[in-house]
N, C-alpha and C positions, 0 to 999 in steps of 0.2 A: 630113480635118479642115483647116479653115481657120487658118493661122497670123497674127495683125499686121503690118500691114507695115514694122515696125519692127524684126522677125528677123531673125535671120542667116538669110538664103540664098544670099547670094554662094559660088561656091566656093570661093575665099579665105577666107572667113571659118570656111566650114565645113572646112578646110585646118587653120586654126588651133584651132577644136576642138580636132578628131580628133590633132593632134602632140600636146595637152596628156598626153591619155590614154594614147598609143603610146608617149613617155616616163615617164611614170610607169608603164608597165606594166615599160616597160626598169628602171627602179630594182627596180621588188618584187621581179623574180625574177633580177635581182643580190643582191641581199638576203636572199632568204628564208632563209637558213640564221637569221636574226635570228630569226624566228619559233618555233624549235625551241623545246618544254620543257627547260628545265634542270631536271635532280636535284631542287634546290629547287622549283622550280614545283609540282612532285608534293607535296612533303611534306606538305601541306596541303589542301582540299576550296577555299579559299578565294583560297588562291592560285595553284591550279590554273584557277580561273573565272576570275582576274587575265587570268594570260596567253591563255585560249583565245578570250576576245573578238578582239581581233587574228587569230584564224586562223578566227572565224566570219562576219570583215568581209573578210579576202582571197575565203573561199569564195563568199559572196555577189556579190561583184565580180564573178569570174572567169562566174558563172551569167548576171549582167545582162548581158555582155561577147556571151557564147553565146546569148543569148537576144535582144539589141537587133539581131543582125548586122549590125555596122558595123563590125568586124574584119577587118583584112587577112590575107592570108595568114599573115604572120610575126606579125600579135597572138595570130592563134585559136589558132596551133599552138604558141604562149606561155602562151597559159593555159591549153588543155589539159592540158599538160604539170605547171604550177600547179596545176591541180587534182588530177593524179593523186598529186605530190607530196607538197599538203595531206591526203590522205585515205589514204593510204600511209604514208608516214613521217612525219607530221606528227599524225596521228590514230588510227597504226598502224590501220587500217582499221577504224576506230570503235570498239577497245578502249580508247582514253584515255578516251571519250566513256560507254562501259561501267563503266571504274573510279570516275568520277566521279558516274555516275549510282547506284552502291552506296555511297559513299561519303556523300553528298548527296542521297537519293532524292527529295528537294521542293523541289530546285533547279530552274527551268527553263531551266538552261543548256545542258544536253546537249539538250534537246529540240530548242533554236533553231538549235542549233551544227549541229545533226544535217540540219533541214528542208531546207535548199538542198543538199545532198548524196542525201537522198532522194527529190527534185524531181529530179535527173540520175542516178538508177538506180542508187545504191551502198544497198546494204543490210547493217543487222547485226540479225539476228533475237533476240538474246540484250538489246539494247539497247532494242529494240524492246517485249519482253516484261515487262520491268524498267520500262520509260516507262507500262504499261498499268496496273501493280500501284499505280503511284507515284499514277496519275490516278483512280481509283479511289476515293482518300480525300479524306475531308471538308478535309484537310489543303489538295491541291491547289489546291482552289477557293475556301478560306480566307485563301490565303496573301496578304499585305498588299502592294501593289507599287502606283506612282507609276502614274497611269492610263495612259499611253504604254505601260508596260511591260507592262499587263494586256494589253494593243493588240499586240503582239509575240507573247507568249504564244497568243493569239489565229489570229494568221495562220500561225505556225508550226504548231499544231494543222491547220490547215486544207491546207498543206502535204501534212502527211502524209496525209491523207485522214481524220482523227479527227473524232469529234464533239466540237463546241465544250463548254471547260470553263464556258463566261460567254458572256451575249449581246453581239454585237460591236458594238449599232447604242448600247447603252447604255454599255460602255467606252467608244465614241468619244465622245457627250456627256457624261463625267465629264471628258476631257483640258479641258486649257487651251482649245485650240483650237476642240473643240467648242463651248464656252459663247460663241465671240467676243467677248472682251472687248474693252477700249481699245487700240487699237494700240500707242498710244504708251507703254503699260507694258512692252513688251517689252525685257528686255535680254537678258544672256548666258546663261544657266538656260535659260529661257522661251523662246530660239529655237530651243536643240537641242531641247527638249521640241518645238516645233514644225514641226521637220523628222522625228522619230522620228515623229511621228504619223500623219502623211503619208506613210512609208517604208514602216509597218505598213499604212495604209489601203490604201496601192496596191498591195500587193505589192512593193515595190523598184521601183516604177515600172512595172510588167504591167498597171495597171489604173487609168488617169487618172479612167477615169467611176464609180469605186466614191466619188470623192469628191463629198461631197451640195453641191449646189445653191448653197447659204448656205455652205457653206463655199470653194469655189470661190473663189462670188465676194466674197467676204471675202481670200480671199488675192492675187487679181487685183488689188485696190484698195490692199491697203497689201505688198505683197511686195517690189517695186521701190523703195521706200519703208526696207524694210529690208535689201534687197540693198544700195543706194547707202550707208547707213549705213556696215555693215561693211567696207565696200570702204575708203570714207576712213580706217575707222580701222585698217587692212590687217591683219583679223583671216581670214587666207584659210584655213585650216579651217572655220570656221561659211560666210564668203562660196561654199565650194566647197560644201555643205550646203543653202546658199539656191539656188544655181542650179539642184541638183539637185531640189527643192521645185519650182522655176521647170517643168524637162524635165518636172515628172509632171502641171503643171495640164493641163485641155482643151483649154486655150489659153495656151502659153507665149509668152514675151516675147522671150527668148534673148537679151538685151542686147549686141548688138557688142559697146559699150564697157565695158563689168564684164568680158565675156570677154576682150579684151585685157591688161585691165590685172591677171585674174586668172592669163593664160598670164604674165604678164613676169614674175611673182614668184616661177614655176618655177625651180627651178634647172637649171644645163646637165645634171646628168647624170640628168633628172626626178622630184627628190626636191622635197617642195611644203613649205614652212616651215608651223607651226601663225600664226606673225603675221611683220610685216616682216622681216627678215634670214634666212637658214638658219643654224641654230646649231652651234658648232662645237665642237672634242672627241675623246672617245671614240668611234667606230664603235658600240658599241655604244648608247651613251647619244644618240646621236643618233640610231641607229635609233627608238629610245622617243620621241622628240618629231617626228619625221618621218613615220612610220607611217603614221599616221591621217591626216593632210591628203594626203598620197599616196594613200592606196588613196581618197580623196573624189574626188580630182581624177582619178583614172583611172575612177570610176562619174558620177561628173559630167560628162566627157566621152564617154561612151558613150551615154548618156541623151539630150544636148543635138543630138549629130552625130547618133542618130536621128530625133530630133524631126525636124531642120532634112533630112534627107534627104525624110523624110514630106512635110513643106509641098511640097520641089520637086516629089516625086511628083505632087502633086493637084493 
């Protein structure tokens, strides 16, 4: 594949990448204990879906990580280790993902949370069984969700090897993104909706060419457009989300300069702020606002360092 000649391909550049990532990978599994269920989390079907997002964006991470191979030695055998943790103690081996799916049966939580762990060979046949009763009803395929998330729903099925509960080509023209509106409507809502869309379409990036045509080149034309946006207004969670949108078109950009100025706002010890400053505090309470632009910036960097290895390949 032909990249712009406007990418990173220096190795330097692709240097700084790849530290983005390797640092934030150093925080998450500093941290992970942050990630456990508490007592509370349980008490509830609702707040138990709270906290397991978080531990269904580490697992995903850890799968792009294994699957971009742009891992060094001490990354892979970091998140290895990270994944056996999440799905071990953190999952107890798909019995959380089981209590919650009886407790919730037309949740599609457990489903999602599940797929990237059943893409890397962990099975729980009891959860599995329970997933099949749940899909089954007129319920499952009734249930009312933001079309991004029918899009989720969607590829996690497919994950598992299930037959689709909805047609995928019609979910994607109900999102935002499929209709191509006005660009310049886009604000904060409207662009995570537009990076989810694209997360579900590709696979988490497995699959650049599943994106149609008109959609492509709709994001090609005003993407840069909305990466420089966010950059000035140093909202580096969505900006770490747009890049990653950037690594999954056919043809990314890989902006040097957004990638610079998206590493300087790491902090030293690779925890990534949601906007300007790192915020300060409780350890805990800061994990909950640091989380998520961390595990971005460590998928956004695996994503972007394979792109840019690919160009120099070809």
């Amino acid at each position: 594949m032909t990249v712009p000649a406007a990418s990173l391909v220096s190795p330097a550049s692709a240097a700084l990448v790849h530290g983005v990532g390797d640092r934030a990978l150093a925080w998450i599994d500093a941290h992970r204990d942050h990630f456990r269920l508490a007592p509370e989390d349980r008490a509830t079907g609702s707040a138990m879906i709270e906290r397991l997002k978080p531990i269904g964006e580490l697992a995903i991470n850890m799968q792009v990580l294994f699957r971009e191979g742009v891992a060094g030695s001490r990354q892979r055998t970091r998140a290895g280790q990270l994944l056996d943790f999440t799905w071990r103690e953190l999952l107890d081996g798909g019995n959380v993902l089981a209590a919650l799916q009886h407790d919730e049966p037309h949740s599609p939580v457990p489903l999602e949370v599940y797929a990237p762990f059943h893409e890397l060979g962990h099975r729980h046949p009891g959860l599995e069984a329970a997933l099949e009763v749940s899909r089954r009803t007129t319920t499952w395929t009734a249930l009312e969700m933001a079309p991004n998330r029918r899009l989720g729903v969607l590829n996690a099925e497919r994950k598992l090897g299930l037959a689709p509960s909805a047609d995928f080509d019609r979910a994607l023209e109900r999102t935002w993104l499929g209709q191509l509106p006005e660009p310049w409507t886009v604000r904060l809502h409207i662009a995570y909706d537009i990076t989810h869309t694209v997360f579900h379409l590709t696979n988490w990036g497995e699959a650049p060419d599943r994106i149609p045509p008109a959609i492509a080149d709709y994001l090609t034309r005003y993407l840069p457009a909305w990466m420089a946006d966010w950059a000035e207004l140093e909202h580096w969670d969505l900006l770490g989300e747009l890049l990653i949108v950037d690594a999954c078109l056919p043809r990314p950009t890989l902006d040097a300069q957004l990638w610079q100025r998206y590493a300087a706002a790491q902090s030293a010890d690779g925890a990534m702020p949601i906007r300007r400053a790192m915020p300060q505090g409780d350890p805990a309470e800061v994990f909950d606002q640091v989380h998520h632009p961390t595990l971005v910036a460590a998928f956004a960097s695996a994503m972007a360092t394979s792109r840019v290895l690919s160009a120099d390949a070809g």
